[in-house]
N, C-alpha and C positions, 0 to 999 in steps of 0.2 A: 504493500500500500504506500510508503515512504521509503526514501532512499536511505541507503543503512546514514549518509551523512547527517541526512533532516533526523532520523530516526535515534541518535545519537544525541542531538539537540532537543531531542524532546524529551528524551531522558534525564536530560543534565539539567531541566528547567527545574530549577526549586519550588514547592509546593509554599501555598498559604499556611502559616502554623495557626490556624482555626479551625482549617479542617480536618475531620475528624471522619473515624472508620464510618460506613455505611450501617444504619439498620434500619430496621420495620420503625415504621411510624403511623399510626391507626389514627386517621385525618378526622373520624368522628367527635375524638375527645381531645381537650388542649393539652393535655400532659401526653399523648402518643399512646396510651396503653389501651389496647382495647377493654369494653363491656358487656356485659351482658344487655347491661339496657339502651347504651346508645347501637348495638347491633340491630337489637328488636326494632328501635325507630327508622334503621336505614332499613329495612325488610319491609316495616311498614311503610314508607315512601314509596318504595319501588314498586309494592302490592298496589298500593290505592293509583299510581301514574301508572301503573300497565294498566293495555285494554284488557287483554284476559281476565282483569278483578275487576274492571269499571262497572258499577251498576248506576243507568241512568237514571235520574232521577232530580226532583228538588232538593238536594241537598241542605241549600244554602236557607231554606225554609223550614226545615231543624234544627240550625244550631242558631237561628231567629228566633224561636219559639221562647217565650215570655215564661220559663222555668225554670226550676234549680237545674245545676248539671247533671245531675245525677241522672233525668229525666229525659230528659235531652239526649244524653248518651244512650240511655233504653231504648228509644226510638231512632239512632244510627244502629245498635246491635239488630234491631228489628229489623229494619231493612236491608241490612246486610248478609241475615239471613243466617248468625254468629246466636242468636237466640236458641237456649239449648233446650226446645218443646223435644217432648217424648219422640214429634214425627221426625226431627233434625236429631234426635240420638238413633233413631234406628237407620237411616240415611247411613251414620256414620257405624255402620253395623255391631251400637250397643244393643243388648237385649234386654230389652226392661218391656211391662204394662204400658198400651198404649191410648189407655182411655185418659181423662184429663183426673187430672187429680183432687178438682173441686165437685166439678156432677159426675162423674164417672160417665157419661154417655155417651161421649163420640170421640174421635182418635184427637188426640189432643197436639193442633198446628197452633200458630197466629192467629189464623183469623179465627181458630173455636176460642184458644185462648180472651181473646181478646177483645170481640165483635160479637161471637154466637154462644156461648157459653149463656146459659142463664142468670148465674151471678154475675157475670160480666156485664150482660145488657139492663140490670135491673140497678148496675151502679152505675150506669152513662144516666141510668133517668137520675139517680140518687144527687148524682154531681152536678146537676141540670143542664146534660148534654144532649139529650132525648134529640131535637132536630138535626144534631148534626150527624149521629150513630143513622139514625132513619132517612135524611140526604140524599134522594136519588141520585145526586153524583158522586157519591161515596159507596157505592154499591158492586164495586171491582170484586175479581173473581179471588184475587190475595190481599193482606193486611200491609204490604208494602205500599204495591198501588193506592190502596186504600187512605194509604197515611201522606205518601205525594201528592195525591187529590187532595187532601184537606189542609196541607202547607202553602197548594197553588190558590184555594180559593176563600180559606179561613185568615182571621187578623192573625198577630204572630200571638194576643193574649188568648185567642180560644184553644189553639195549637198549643199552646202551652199548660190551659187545663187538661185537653184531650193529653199533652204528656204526662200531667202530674197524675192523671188517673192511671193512664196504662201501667203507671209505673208501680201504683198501688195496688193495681189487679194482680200485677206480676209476684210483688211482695206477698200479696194475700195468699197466692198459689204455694208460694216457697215454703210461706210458714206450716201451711197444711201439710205438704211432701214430709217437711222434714221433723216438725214439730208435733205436728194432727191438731194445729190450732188454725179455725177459719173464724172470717168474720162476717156478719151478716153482710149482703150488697148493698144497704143501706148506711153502714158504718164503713165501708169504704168507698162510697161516693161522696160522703159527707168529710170523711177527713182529706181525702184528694183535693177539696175545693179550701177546704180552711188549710191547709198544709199551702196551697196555691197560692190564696188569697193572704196568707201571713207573709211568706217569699214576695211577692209581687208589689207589696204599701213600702215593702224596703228595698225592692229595687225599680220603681219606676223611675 
């Protein structure tokens, strides 16, 4: 590539005394060492900017929505599809009971969870959601669509009840699976809204 003279001369160039041997340097964190968690974040980037994970949708009419986080992030799990319902554990070939864990009567998705279930739709009237649960244009065949619909066409504070309730349906579910404690759908349509309505006077 160079002649042994130039080659010779390149040799004999004295180096910078700053520089120092080469090693690995993990560009996510400022000390260089990799993480566990700033790993998870660069995974997570690169899932959500692939098309392969893209799901279209209103996003940006979630994380608008007039609720705690907590609520808000239940309804990205939701439609992401990350919601671990009996039908998303058998999908992922766990074996478990596939009736819902609150009425026992029908295979338990999103939308029984969360739309069709009877304590579910008797705490949309509880929480006084009743027109937007019944909505003819909220009448999508899944609880994603469902919930994009009512981000595109709800203010961001009804979006935001409709979170704090999902989020209470969801709880209410949990505490039965794991504890065999339910509450009536009248006591969790009523605390979804006063839980809503205390969050929302302190942060309008």
């Amino acid at each position: 590539l160079f002649s042994k003279d130039a080659s010779e001369r390149i040799l004999e160039t004295p180096l910078v005394s700053s520089v120092r041997e080469d090693k690995v340097f993990w560009e996510e964190e400022r000390n260089g060492c990799y993480s566990v968690k700033s790993g998870y974040k660069l995974a997570m980037r690169y899932i959500i900017s692939s098309d392969k994970y893209h799901v279209a949708g209103n996003w940006n009419g979630i994380w608008k929505a007039q609720a705690p986080h907590k609520a808000r992030h239940l309804l990205w799990h939701l439609c992401r599809g990350c919601l671990l319902t009996r039908y998303r554990l058998l999908e992922r070939r766990v074996k478990c009971t596939l009736n819902c864990p609150v009425c026992d009567e029908e295979i338990e998705d999103e939308l029984h969870i969360f739309f069709r279930c009877a304590v579910a739709r008797d705490s949309w009237c509880a929480a006084g959601l009743t027109s937007v649960l019944h909505n003819a244009a909220y009448q999508q065949s899944n609880a994603m669509d469902r919930i994009f619909a009512m981000c595109s066409n709800e203010s961001n504070d009804t979006v935001g009840r409709v979170a704090m309730l999902l989020w209470c349906i969801w709880h209410n579910r949990n505490d039965k699976l794991w504890n065999d404690n339910v509450q009536m759908a009248s006591q969790i349509g009523r605390y979804a809204f006063d839980v809503w309505k205390e969050w929302y006077s302190v942060h309008q």
